[in-house]
C-alpha positions as CSV (number, residue, x, y, z in Angstrom):
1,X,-18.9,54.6,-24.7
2,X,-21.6,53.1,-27.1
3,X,-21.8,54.4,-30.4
4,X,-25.2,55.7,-30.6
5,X,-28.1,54.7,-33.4
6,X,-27.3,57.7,-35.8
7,X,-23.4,56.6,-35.3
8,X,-23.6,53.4,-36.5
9,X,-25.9,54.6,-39.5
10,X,-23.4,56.8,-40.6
11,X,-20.5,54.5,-39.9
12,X,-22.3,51.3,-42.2
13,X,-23.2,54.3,-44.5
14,X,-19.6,54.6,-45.3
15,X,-18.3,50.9,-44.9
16,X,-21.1,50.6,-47.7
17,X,-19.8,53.7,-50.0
18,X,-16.1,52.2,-49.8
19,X,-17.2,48.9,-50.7
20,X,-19.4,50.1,-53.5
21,X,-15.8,52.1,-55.0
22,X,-14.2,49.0,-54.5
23,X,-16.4,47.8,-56.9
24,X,-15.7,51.0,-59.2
25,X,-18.5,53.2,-58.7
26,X,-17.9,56.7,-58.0
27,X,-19.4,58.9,-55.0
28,X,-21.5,61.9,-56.3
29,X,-23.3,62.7,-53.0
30,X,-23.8,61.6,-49.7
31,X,-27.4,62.0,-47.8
32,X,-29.4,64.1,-50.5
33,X,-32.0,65.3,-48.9
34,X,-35.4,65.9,-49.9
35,X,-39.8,66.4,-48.5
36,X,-39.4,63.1,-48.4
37,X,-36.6,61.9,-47.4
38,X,-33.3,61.2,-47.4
39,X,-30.8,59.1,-50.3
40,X,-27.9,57.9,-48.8
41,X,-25.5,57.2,-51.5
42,X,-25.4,58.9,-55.1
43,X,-23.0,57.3,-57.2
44,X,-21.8,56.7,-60.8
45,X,-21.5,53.3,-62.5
46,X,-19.9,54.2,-65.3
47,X,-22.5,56.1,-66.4
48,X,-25.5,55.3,-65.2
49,X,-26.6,57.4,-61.6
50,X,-27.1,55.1,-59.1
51,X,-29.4,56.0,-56.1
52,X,-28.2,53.9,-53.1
53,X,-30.1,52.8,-49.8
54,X,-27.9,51.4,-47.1
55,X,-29.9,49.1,-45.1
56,X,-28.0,47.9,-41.5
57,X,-29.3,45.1,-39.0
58,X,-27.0,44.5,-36.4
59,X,-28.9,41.0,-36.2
60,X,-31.8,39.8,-38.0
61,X,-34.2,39.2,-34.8
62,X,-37.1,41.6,-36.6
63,X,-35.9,40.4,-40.6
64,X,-32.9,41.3,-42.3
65,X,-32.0,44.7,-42.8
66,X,-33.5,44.0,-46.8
67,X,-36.7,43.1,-45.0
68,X,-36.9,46.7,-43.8
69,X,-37.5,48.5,-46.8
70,X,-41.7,48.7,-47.0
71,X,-43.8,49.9,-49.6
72,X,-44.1,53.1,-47.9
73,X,-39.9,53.9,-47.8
74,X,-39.7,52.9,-51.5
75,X,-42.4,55.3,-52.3
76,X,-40.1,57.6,-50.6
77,X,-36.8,57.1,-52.2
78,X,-38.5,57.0,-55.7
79,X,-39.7,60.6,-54.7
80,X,-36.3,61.6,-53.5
81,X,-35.0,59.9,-56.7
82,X,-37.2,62.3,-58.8
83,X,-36.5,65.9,-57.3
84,X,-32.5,64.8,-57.8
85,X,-33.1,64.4,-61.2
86,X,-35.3,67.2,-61.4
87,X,-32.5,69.2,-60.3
88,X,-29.8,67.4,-62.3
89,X,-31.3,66.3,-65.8
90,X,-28.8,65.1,-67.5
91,X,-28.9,62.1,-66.1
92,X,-31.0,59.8,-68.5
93,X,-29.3,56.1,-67.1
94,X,-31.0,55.7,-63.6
95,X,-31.5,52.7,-61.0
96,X,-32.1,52.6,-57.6
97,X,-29.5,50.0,-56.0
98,X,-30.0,48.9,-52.0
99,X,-27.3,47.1,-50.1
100,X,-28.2,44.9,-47.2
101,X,-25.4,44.7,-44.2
102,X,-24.5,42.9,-41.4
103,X,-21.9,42.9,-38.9
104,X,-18.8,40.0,-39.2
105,X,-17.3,38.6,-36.2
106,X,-15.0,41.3,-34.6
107,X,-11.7,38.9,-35.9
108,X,-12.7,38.5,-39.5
109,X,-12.5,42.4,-40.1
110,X,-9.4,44.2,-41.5
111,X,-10.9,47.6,-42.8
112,X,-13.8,49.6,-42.6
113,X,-15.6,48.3,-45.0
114,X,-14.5,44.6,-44.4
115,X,-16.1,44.8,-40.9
116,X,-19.9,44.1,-42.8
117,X,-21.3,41.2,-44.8
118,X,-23.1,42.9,-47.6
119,X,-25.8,41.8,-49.8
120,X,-26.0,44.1,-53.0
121,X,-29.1,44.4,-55.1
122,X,-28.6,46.2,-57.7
123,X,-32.3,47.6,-59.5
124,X,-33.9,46.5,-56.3
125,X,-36.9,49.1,-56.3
């Protein structure tokens, strides 16, 4: 059976968390929720908060998955950003990270997070 739309979301969702630990950040939260919307990955870099938007295009036939992120879905992450830290103030060190992924060829994965090419920006918004 086909994973279905939401599936695959959350699967990149956590291909894209274990990569980002690879890389040494730490998971605070997964899918804050908020009026606006939702953050999908809260994380440490040492110790600066990162918020993190997982973009996934299983192919780029409408843009790349970076390509998806408007004006109007910033404004919403930003917001979602904000009542977090409303919430949490201690956090003074803040940037808004998205990560762009694609699908490899089936044969070039070993892992779960090794499955997706991944384009990282970090400050992007």
């Amino acid at each position: 059976m086909k994973p279905t739309t939401l599936e695959q979301g959350r699967h990149a969702e956590q291909a894209c968390c274990e990569f980002l630990q690879q890389q040494g950040l730490r998971l605070l939260q997964k899918n804050f929720q908020g009026r606006h919307g939702e953050i999908d990955l809260i994380m440490l870099d040492k110790k600066t908060l990162v918020f993190v938007e997982v973009r996934y295009r299983k192919n780029n036939d409408y843009g790349g998955p970076l390509a998806s992120i408007t004006a109007h879905k910033q404004k919403h992450i930003i917001a979602t950003a904000q009542l977090f830290l409303q919430q949490q103030p201690a956090y003074k060190d803040v940037r808004i990270d998205v990560v762009g992924m694609s699908k490899k060829p089936q044969n070039d994965a070993y892992t779960t997070f090794d499955q997706y090419h991944y384009e990282w920006i970090k400050n992007a918004i």
